[in-house]
C-alpha positions in Angstrom: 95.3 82.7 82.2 96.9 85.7 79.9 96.1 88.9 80.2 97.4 91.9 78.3 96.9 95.5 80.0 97.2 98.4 78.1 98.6 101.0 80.2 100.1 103.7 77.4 102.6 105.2 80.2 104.5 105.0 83.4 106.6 108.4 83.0 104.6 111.3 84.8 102.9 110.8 88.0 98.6 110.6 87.7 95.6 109.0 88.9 95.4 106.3 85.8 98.9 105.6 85.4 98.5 104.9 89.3 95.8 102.9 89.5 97.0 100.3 86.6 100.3 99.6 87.7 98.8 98.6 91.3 96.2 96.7 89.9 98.9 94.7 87.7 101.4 94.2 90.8 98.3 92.8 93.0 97.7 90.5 90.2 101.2 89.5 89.7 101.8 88.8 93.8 98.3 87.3 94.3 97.4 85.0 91.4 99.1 82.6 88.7 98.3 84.6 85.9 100.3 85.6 83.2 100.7 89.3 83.2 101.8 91.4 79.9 101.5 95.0 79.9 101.5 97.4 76.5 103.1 101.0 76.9 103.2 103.7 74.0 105.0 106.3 75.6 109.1 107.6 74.4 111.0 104.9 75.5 114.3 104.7 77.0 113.5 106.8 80.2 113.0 105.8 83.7 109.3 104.9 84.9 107.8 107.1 87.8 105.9 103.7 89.1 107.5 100.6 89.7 106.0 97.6 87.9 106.4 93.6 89.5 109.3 92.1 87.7 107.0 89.2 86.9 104.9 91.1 84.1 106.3 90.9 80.5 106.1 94.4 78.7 106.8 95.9 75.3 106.8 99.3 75.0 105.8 100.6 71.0 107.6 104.0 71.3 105.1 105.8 69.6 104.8 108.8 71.6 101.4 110.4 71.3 102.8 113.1 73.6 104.3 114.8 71.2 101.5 116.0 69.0 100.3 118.0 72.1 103.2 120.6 70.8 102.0 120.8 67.2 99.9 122.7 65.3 96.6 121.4 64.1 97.6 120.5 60.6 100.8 118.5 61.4 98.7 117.0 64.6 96.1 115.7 61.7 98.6 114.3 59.6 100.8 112.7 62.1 98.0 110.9 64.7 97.1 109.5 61.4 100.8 107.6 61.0 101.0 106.9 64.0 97.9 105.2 64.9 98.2 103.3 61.8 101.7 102.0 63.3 100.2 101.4 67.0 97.3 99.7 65.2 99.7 97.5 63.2 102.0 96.8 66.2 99.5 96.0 68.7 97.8 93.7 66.6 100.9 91.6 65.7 101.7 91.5 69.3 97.9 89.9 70.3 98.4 87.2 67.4 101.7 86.6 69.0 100.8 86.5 72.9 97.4 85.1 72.1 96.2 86.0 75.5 92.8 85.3 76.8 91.8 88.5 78.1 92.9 92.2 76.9 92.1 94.9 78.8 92.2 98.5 77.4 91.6 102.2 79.0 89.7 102.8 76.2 91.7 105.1 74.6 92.9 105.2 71.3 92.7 101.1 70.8 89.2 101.2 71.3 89.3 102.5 67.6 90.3 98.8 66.2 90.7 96.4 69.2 87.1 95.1 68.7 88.9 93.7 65.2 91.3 91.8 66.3 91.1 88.3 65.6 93.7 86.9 68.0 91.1 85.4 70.3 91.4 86.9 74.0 88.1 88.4 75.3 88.2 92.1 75.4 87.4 94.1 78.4 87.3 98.2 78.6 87.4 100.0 82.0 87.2 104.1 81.1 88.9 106.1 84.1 86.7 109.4 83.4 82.9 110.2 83.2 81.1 109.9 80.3 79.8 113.4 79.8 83.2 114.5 79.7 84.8 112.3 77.7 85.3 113.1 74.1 84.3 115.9 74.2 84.8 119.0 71.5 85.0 122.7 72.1 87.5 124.2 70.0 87.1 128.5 70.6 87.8 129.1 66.6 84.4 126.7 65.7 80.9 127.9 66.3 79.1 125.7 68.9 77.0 124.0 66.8 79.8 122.5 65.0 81.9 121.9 68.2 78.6 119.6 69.5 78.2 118.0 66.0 81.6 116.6 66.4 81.4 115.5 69.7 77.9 113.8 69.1 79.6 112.0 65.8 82.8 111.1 68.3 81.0 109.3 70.7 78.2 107.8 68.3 81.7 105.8 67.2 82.8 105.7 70.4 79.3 103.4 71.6 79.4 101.6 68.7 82.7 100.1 70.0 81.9 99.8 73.4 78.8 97.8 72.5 80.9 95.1 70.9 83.1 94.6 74.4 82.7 91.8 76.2 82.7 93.7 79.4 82.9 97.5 80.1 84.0 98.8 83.5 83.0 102.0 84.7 83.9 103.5 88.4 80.7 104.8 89.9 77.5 104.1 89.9 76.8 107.5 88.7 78.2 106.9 86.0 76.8 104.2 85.3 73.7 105.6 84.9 75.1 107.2 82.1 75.7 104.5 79.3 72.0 103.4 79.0 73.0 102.4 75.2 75.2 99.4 76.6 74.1 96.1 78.7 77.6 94.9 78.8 78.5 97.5 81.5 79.8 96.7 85.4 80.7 98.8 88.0 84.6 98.6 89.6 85.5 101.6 91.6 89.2 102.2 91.9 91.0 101.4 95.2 93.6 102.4 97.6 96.8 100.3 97.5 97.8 101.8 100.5 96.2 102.2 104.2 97.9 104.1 106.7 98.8 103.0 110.6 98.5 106.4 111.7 96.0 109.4 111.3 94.9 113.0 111.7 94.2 114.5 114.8 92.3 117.1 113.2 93.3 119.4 115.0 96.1 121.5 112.7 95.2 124.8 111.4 95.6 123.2 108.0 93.9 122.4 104.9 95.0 120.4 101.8 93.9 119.9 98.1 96.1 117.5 96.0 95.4 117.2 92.3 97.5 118.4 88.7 97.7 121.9 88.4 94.8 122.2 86.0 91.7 123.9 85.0 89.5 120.5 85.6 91.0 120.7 89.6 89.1 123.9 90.0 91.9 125.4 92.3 91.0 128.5 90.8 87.9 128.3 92.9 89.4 126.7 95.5 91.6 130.0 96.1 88.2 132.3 95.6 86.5 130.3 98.4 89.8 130.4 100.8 89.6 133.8 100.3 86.6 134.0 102.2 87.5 131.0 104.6 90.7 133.9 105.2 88.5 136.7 106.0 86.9 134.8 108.9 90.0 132.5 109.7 93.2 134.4 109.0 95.2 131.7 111.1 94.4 128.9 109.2 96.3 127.7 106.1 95.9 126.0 102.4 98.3 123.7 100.7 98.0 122.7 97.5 99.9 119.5 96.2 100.2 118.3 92.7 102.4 118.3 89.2 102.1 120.9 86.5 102.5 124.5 86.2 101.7 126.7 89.8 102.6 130.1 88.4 98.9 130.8 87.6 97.5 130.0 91.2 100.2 131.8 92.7 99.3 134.4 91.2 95.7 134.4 92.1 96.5 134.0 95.6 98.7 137.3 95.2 95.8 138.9 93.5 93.4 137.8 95.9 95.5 139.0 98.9 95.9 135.3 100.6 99.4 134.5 99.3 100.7 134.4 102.8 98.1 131.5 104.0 98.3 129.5 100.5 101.2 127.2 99.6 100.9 125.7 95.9 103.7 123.0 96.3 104.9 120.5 93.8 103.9 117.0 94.0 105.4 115.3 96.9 106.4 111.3 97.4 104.7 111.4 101.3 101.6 112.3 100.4 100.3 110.6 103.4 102.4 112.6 106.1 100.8 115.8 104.3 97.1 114.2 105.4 98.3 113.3 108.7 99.7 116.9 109.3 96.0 118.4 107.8 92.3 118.2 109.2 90.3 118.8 106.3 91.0 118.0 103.0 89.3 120.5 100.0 88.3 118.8 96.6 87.2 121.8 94.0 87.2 119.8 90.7 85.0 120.5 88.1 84.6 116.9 87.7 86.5 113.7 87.7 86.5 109.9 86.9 86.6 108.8 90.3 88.7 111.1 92.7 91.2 108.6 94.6 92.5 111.4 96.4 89.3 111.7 98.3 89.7 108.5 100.0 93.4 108.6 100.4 92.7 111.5 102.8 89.9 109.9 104.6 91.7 106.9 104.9 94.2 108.9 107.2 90.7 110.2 109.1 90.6 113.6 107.7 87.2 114.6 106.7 86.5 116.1 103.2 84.7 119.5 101.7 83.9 118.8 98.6 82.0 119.6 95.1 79.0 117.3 94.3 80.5 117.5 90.9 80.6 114.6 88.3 81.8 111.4 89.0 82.9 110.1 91.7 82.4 112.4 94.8 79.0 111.2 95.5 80.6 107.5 95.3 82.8 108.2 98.5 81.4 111.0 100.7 78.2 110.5 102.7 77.1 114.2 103.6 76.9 115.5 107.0 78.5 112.4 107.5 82.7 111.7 106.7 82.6 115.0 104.7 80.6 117.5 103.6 78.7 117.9 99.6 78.7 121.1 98.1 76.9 122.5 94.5 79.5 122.3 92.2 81.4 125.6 91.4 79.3 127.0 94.4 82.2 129.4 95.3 80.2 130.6 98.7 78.7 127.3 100.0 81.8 125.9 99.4 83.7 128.5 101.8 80.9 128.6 104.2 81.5 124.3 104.4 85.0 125.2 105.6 84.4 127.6 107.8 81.5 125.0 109.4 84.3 122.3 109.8 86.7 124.9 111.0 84.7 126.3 114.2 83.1 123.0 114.9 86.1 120.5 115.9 84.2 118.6 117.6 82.1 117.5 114.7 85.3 117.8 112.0 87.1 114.9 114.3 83.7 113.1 114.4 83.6 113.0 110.5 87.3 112.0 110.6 86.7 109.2 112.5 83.5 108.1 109.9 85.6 108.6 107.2 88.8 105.9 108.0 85.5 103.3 108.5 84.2 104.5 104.5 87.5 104.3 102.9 87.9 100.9 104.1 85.2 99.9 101.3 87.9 100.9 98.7 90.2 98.4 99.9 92.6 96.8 97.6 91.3 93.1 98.6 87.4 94.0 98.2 88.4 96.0 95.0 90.6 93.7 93.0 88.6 90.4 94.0 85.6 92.0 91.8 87.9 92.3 89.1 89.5 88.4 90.0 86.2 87.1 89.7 85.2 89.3 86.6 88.4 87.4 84.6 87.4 84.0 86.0 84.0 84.3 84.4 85.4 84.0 81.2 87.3 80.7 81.7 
């Protein structure tokens, strides 16, 4: 069997990028398959993830990246060339592989791979939630133009998913939320990695990992420590991710907690961080899945996090490996923390329940649903 993955690019370190190259490397050392992978990003730089030497790749050099630095009229003009290029490019290379199954992230090939005539069954698996995904709010539009857009956006964007031959969403949740399509599954992402050692839970530490972005909610995160602070001045907070940290060192200055907050860059020993940490904070607004949830638990430290859309629900069981918390509820969210924090018996408790829940996310049980998804098509 030959399967084409697009992956767009391997550069920067995040949760997609992540996910794919795992998923192609398990497939490469586990199966006969033959493995061909389609990047997009500038080329002629060195990849953050390491991809089996097995799998055949072509990388377009498009670079879609660099329209996030233009202005909106040049953006316009050149998306239009270059999709016009990556549409041209990736459909020569289909009639030329002719490979059974393609699988796209549903980004911009979604547009025109539904069109392509070369023969392979075509497969989408989205890595964010529907409701927000494609969506529009530009400040300079009024709202009801902003929502007219998004509305015509995705009416194109359903029209394309219905012709799929399989569509792969992470949650159950979010599954809920295509009830236009029949052709949809569920495959939740999984961890390629389980620790031999864990948490005692009993540092004066929390952590948050995650980009340094406004989806993250670390903004909140640092309005909630603030109270966790004003009860627990001995405890700490240490943030770990990729991006800019000015901003939320900043707001940890402002807020008087700069001294107990660390924003640190992204780090390759992730998992030493969870095993030094007893509870792990996860503010975002909303996600796709949020790995990072049960890369933590997997070490046995026990989560706080927002009920926020979609993928929280999927993982934590409340009052049970970690505790649920209204999204962008700023006060329930620091009164969850300070519950953990004064009850260790009941924070190692919730440790210990979550190692046995992240073992559901398991790279075998995970990537034999996708295994038997590709065989039903021979």
């Amino acid at each position: 069997m030959r399967i084409v993955y697009v992956v767009g690019g391997l550069l920067t370190p995040n949760g997609m990028s992540s996910v794919l190259s795992s998923k192609i490397n398990y497939l490469a050392e586990h199966t006969d398959y033959e493995l061909y992978m389609i990047l997009t990003e500038k080329a002629g730089q060195e990849w953050f993830y390491k991809v089996n030497p097995k799998v055949k790749w072509v990388n377009f050099d498009i670079n879609f990246d660099e329209l996030d630095i233009m202005p909106l009229y040049k953006k316009v003009f050149f998306y239009r060339i270059k999709l016009r290029k990556y549409r041209k490019m990736f459909t020569d290379y289909l009639m030329e592989v002719r490979p059974d199954i393609t699988v796209s992230t549903v980004r911009r090939e979604i547009n025109f791979i539904n069109d392509i005539q070369d023969g392979s069954k075509k497969i989408g698996e989205i890595h964010f939630n529907r409701f927000n995904y494609r969506d529009f709010s530009k400040k300079w539009l009024p709202d009801s133009v902003n929502c007219f857009i998004a509305r015509k956006w995705m009416d194109s964007l359903i029209k394309q998913l219905k012709r799929l031959d399989k569509f792969v969403v992470l949650s159950d949740e979010d599954f809920q939320n295509w009830p236009e399509l029949t052709n949809k599954i569920v495959i939740p992402n999984f961890l390629s990695y389980f620790p031999d050692f864990h948490s005692t839970c009993e540092n004066k530490q929390v952590i948050a990992v995650g980009r340094y972005t406004w989806v993250k909610g670390f903004d909140l995160l640092l309005q909630a420590w603030k109270k966790v602070y004003d009860k627990h001045p001995d405890w700490t907070l240490n943030i770990f991710g990729s991006g800019e940290r000015d901003n939320y060192v900043r707001q940890a200055q402002e807020l008087g907690i700069a001294e107990v907050v660390n924003c640190n860059p992204a780090t390759s020993n992730i998992y030493e961080k969870y095993r030094e940490s007893s509870i792990f904070a996860f503010s975002s607004r909303f996600e796709g899945f949020g790995l990072v949830l049960a890369e933590a638990m997997s070490t046995g430290v026990p989560a706080v996090s927002f009920a926020s859309p979609c993928g929280p629900l999927a993982i934590i069981s409340d009052k049970e490996d970690g505790i649920l918390v209204e999204k962008e509820n700023v006060e329930k969210f620091a009164e969850a923390f300070c519950y953990l924090i004064e009850n260790p018996s009941i924070r190692k408790e919730y440790g210990q329940n979550a190692i046995a829940k992240a073992k559901q996310f398991s790279q075998d049980k995970i990537m034999k649903k996708w295994i038997d998804l590709f065989q039903s098509f021979s």
